[in-house]
N, CA, C, O and CB atoms as a CASP TS submission, in Angstrom:
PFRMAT TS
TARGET T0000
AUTHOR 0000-0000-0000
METHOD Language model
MODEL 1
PARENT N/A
ATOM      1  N   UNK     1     -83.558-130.226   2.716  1.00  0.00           N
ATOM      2  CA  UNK     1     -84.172-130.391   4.025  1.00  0.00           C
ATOM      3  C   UNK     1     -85.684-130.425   3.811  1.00  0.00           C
ATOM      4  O   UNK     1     -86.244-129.632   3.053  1.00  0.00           O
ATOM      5  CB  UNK     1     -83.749-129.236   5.019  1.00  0.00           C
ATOM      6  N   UNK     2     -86.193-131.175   4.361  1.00  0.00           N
ATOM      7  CA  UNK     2     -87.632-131.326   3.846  1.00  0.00           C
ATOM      8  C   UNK     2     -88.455-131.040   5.110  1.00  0.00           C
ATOM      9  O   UNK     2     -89.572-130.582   4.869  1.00  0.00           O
ATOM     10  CB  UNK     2     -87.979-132.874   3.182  1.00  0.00           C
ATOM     11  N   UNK     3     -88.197-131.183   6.202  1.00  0.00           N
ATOM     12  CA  UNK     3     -89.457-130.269   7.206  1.00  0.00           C
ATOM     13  C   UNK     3     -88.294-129.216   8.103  1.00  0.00           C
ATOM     14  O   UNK     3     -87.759-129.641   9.127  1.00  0.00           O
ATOM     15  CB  UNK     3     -90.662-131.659   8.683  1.00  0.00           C
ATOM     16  N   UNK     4     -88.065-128.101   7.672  1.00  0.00           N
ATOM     17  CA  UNK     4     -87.042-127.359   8.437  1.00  0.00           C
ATOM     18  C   UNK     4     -87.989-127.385   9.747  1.00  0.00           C
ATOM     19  O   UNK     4     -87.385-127.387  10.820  1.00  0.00           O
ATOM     20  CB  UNK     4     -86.527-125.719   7.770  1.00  0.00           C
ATOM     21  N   UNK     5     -89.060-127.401   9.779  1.00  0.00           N
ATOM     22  CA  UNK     5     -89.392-126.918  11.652  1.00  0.00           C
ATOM     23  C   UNK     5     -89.020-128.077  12.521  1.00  0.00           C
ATOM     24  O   UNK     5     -88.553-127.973  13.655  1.00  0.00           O
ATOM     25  CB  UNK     5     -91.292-126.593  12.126  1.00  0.00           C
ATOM     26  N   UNK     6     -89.257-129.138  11.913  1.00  0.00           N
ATOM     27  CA  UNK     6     -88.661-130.352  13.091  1.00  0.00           C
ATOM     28  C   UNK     6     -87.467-130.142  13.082  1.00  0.00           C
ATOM     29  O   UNK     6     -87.115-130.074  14.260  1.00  0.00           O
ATOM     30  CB  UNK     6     -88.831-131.977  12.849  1.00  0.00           C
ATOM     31  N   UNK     7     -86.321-129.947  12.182  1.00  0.00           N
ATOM     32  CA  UNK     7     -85.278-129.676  12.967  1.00  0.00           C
ATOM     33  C   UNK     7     -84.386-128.519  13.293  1.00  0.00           C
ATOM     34  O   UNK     7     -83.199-128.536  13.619  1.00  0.00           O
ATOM     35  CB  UNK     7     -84.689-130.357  12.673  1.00  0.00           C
ATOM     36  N   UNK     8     -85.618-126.999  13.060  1.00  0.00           N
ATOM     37  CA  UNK     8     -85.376-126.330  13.943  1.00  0.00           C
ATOM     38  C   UNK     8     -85.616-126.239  15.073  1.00  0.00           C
ATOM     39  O   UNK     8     -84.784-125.782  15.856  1.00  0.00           O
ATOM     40  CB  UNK     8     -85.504-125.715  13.727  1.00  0.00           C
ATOM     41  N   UNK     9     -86.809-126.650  15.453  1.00  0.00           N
ATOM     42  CA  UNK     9     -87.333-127.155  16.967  1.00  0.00           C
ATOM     43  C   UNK     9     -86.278-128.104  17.683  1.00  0.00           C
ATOM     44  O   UNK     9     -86.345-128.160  18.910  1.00  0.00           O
ATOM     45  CB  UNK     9     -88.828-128.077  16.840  1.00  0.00           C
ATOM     46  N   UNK    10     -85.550-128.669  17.190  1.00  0.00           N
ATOM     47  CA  UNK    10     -84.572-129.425  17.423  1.00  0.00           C
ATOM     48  C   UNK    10     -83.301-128.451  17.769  1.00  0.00           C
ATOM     49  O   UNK    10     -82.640-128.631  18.792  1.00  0.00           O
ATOM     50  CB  UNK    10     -84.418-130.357  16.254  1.00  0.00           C
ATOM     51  N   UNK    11     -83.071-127.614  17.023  1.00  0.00           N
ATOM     52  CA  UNK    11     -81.843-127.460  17.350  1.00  0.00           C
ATOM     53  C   UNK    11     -81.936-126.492  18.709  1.00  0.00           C
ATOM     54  O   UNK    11     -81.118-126.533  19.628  1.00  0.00           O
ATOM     55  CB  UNK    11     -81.033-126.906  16.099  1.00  0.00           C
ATOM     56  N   UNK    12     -83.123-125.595  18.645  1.00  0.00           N
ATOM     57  CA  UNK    12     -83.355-124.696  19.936  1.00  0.00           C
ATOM     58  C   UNK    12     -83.460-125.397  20.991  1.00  0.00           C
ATOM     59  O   UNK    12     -82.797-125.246  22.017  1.00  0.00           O
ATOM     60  CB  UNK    12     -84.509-123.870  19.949  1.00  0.00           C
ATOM     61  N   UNK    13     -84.492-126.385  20.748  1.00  0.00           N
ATOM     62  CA  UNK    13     -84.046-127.492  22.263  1.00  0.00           C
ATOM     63  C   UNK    13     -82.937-127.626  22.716  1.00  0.00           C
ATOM     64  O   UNK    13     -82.864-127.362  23.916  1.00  0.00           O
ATOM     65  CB  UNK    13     -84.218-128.908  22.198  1.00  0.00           C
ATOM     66  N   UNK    14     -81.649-128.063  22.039  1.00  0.00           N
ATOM     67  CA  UNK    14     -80.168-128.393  22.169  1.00  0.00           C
ATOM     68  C   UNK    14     -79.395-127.395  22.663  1.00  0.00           C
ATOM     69  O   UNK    14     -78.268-127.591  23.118  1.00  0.00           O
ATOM     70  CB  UNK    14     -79.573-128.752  20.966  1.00  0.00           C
ATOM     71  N   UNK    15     -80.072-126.045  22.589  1.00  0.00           N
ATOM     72  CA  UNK    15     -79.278-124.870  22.967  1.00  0.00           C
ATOM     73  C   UNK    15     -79.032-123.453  21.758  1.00  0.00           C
ATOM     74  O   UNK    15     -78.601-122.314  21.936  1.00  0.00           O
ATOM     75  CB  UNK    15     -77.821-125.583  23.347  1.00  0.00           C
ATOM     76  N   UNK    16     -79.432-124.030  20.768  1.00  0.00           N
ATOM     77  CA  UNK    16     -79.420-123.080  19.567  1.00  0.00           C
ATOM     78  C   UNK    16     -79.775-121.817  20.270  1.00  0.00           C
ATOM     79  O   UNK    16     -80.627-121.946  21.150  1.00  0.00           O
ATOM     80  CB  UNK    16     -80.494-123.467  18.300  1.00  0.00           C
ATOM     81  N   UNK    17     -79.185-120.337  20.017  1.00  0.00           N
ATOM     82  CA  UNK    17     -80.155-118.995  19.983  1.00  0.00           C
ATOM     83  C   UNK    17     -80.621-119.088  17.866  1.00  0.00           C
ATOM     84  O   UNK    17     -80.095-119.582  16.868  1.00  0.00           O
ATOM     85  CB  UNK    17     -78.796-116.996  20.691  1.00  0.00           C
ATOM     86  N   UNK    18     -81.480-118.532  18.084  1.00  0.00           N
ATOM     87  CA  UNK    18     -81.854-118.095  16.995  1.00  0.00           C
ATOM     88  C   UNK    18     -81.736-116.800  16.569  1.00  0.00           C
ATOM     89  O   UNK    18     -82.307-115.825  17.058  1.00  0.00           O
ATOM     90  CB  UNK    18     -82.844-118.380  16.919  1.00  0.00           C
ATOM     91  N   UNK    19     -80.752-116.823  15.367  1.00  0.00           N
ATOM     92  CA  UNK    19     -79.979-115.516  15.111  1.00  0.00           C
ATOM     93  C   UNK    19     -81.331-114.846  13.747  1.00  0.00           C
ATOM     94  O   UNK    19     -81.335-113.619  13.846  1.00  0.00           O
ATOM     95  CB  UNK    19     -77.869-115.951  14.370  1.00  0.00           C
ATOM     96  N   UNK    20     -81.983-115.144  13.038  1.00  0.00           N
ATOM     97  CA  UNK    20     -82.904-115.082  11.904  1.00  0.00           C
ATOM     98  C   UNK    20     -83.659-116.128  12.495  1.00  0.00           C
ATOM     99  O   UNK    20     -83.219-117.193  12.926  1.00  0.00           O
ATOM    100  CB  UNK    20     -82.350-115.297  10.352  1.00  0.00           C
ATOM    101  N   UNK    21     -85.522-115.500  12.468  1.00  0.00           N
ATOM    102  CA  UNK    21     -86.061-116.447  12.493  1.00  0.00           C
ATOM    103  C   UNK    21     -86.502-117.162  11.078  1.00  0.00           C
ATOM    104  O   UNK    21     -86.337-116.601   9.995  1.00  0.00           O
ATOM    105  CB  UNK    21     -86.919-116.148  13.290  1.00  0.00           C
ATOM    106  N   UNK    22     -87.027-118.347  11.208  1.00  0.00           N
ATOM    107  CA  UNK    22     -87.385-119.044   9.814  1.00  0.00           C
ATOM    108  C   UNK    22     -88.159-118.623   9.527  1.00  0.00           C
ATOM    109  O   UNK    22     -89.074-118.458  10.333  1.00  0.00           O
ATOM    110  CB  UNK    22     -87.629-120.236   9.579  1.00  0.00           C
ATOM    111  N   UNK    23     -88.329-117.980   7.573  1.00  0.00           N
ATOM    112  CA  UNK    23     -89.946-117.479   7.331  1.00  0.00           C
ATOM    113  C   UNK    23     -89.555-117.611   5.772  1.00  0.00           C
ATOM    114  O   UNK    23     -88.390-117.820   5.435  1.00  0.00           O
ATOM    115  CB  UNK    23     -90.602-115.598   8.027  1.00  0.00           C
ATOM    116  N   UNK    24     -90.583-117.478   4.867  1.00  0.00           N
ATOM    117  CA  UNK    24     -90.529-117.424   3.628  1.00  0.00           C
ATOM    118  C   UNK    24     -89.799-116.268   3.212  1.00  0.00           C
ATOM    119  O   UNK    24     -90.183-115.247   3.782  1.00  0.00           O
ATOM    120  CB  UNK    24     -91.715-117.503   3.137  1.00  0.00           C
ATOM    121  N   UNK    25     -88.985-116.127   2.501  1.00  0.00           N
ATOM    122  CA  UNK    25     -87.851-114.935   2.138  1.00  0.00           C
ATOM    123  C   UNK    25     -88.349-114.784   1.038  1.00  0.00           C
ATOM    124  O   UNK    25     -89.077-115.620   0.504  1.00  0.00           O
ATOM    125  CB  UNK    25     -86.205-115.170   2.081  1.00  0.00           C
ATOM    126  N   UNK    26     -88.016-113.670   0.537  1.00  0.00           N
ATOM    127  CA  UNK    26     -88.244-112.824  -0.961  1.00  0.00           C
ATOM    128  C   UNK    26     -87.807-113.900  -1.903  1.00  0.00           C
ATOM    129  O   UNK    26     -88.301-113.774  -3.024  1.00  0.00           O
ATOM    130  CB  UNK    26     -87.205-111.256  -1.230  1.00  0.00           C
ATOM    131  N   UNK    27     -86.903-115.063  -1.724  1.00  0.00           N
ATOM    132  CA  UNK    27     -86.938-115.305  -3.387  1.00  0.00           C
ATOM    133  C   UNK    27     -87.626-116.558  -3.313  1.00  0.00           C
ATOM    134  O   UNK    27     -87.508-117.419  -4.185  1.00  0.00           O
ATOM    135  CB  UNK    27     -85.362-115.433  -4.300  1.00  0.00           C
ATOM    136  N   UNK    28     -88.697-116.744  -1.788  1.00  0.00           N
ATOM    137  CA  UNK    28     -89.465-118.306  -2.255  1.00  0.00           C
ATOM    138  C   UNK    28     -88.947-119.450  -1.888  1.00  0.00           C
ATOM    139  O   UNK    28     -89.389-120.538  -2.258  1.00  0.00           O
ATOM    140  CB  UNK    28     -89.537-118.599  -3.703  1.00  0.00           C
ATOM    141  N   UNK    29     -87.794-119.262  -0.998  1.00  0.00           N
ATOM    142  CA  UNK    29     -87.820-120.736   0.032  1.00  0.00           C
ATOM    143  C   UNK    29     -88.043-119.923   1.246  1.00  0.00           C
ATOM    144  O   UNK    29     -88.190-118.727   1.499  1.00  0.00           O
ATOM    145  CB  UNK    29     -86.183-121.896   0.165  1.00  0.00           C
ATOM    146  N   UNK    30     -88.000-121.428   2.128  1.00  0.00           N
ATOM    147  CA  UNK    30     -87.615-120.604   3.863  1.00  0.00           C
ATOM    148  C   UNK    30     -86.325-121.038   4.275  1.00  0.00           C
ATOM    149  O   UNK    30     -85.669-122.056   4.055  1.00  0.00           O
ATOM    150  CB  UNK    30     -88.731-121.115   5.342  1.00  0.00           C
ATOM    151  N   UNK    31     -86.100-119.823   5.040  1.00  0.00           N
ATOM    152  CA  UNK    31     -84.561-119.681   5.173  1.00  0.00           C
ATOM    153  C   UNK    31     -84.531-119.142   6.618  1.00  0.00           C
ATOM    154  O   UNK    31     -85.336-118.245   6.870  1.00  0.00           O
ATOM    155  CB  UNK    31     -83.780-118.596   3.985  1.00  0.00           C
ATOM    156  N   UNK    32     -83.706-119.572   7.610  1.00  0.00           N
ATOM    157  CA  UNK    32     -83.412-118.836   9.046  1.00  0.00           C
ATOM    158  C   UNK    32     -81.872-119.313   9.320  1.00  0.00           C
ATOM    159  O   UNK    32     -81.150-119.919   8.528  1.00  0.00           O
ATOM    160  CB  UNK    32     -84.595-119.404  10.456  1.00  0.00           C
ATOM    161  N   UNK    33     -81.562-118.891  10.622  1.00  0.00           N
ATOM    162  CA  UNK    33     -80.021-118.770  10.948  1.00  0.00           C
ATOM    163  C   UNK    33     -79.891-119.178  12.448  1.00  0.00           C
ATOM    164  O   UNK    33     -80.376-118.360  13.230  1.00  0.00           O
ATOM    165  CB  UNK    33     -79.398-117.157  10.699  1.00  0.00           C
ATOM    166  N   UNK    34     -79.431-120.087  12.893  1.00  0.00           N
ATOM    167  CA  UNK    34     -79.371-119.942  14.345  1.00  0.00           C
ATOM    168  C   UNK    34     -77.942-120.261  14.779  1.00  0.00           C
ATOM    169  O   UNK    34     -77.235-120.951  14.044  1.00  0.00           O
ATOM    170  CB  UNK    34     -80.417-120.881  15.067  1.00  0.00           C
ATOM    171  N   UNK    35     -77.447-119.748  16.045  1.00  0.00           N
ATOM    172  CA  UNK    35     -76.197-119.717  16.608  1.00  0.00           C
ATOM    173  C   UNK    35     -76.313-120.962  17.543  1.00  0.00           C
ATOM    174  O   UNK    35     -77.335-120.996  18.228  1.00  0.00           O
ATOM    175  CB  UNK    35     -75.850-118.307  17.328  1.00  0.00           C
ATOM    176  N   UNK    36     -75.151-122.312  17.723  1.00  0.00           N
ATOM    177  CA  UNK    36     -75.060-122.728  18.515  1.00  0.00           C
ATOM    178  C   UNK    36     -74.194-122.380  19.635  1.00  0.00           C
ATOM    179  O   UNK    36     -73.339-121.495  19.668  1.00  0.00           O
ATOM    180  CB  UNK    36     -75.045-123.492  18.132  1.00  0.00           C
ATOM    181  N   UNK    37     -74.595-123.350  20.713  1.00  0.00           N
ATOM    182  CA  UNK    37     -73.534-123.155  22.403  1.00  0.00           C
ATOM    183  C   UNK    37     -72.203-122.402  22.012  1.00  0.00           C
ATOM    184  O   UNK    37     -71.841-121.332  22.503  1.00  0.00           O
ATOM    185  CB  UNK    37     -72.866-125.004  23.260  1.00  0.00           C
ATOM    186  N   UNK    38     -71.459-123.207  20.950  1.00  0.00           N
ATOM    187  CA  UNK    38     -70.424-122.652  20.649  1.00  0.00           C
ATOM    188  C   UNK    38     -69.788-121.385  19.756  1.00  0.00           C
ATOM    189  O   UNK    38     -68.648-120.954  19.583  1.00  0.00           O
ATOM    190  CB  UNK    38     -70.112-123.449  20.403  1.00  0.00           C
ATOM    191  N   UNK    39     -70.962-121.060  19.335  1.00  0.00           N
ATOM    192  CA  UNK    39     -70.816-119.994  18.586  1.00  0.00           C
ATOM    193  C   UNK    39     -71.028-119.709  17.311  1.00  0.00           C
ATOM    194  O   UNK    39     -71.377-118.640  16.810  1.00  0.00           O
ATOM    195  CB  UNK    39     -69.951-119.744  18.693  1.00  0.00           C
ATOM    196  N   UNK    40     -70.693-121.179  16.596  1.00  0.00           N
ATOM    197  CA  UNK    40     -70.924-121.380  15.337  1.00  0.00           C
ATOM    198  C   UNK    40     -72.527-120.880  14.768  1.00  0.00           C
ATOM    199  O   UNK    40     -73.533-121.240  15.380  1.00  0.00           O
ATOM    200  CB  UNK    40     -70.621-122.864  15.185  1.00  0.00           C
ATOM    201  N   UNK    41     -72.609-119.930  13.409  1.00  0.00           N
ATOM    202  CA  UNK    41     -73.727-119.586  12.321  1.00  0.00           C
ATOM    203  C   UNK    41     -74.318-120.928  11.674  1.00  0.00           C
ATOM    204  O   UNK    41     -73.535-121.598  11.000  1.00  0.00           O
ATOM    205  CB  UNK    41     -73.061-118.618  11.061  1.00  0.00           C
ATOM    206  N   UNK    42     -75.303-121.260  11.787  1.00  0.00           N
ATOM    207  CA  UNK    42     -76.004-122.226  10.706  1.00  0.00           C
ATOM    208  C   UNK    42     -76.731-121.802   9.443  1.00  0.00           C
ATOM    209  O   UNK    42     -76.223-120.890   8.791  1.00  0.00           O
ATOM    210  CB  UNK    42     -76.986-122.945  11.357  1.00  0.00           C
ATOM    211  N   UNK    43     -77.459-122.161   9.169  1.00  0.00           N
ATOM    212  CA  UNK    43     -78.152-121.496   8.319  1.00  0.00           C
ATOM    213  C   UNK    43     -79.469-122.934   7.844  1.00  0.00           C
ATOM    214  O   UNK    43     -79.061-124.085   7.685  1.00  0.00           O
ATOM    215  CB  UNK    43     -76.938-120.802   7.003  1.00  0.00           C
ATOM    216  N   UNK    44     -80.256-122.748   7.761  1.00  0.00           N
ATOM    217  CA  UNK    44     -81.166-123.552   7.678  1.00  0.00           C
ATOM    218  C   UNK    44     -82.303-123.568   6.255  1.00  0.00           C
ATOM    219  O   UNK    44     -83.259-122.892   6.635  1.00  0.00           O
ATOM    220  CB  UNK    44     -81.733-123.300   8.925  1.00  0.00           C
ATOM    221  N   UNK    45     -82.467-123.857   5.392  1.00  0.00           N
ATOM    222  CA  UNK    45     -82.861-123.758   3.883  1.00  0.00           C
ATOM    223  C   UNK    45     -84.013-125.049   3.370  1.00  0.00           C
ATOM    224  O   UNK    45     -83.863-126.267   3.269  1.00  0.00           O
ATOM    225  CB  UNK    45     -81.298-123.899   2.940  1.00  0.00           C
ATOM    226  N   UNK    46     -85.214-124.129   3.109  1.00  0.00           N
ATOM    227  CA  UNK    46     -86.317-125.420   2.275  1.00  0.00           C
ATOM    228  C   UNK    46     -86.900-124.610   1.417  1.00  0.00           C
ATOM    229  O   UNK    46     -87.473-123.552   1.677  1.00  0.00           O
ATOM    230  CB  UNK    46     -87.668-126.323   3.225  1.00  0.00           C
ATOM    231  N   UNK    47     -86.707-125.258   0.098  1.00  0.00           N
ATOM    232  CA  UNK    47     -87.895-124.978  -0.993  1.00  0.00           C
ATOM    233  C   UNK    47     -89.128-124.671  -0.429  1.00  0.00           C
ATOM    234  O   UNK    47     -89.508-125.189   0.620  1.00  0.00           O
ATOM    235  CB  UNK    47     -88.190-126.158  -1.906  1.00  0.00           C
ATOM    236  N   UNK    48     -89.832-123.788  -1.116  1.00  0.00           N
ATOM    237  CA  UNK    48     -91.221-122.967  -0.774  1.00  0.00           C
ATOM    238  C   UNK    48     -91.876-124.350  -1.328  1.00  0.00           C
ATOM    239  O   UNK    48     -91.578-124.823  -2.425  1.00  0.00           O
ATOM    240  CB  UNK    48     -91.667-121.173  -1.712  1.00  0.00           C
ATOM    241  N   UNK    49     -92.887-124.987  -0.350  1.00  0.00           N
ATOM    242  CA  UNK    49     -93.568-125.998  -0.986  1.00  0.00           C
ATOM    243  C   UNK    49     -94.991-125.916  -1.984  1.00  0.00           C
ATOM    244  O   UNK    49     -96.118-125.813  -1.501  1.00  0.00           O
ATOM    245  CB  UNK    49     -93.805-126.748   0.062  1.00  0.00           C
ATOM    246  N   UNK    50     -94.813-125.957  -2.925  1.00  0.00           N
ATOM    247  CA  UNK    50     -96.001-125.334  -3.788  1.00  0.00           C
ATOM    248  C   UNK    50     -97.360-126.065  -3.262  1.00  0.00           C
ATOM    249  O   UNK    50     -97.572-127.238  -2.953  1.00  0.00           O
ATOM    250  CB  UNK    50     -95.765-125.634  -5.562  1.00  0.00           C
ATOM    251  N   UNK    51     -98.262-124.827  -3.283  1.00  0.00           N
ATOM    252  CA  UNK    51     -99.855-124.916  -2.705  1.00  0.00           C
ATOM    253  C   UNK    51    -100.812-126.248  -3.741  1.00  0.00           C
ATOM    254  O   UNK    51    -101.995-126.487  -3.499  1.00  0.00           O
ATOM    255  CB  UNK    51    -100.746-122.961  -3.002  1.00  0.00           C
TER
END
């Protein structure tokens, strides 16, 4: 996934709750979780983009 915020912004529009927000995690990507309408866990994943 190469810009997780466009399509996390995407999915909250659609109805997503956001179960984890997206942020850089301990091992150096970004990683978050959001629940859709139906219930279903996602999980959302990008390489830490080097500076």
């Amino acid at each position: 996934m190469e810009d997780i915020a466009a399509w996390w912004n995407r999915a909250v529009a659609a109805g997503a709750e956001v179960v984890t927000p997206y942020q850089e995690m301990f091992w150096g990507d970004v990683y978050g979780q959001l629940r859709d309408p139906f219930g279903v866990i996602w999980a959302m994943n990008q390489p830490k983009r080097a500076a």
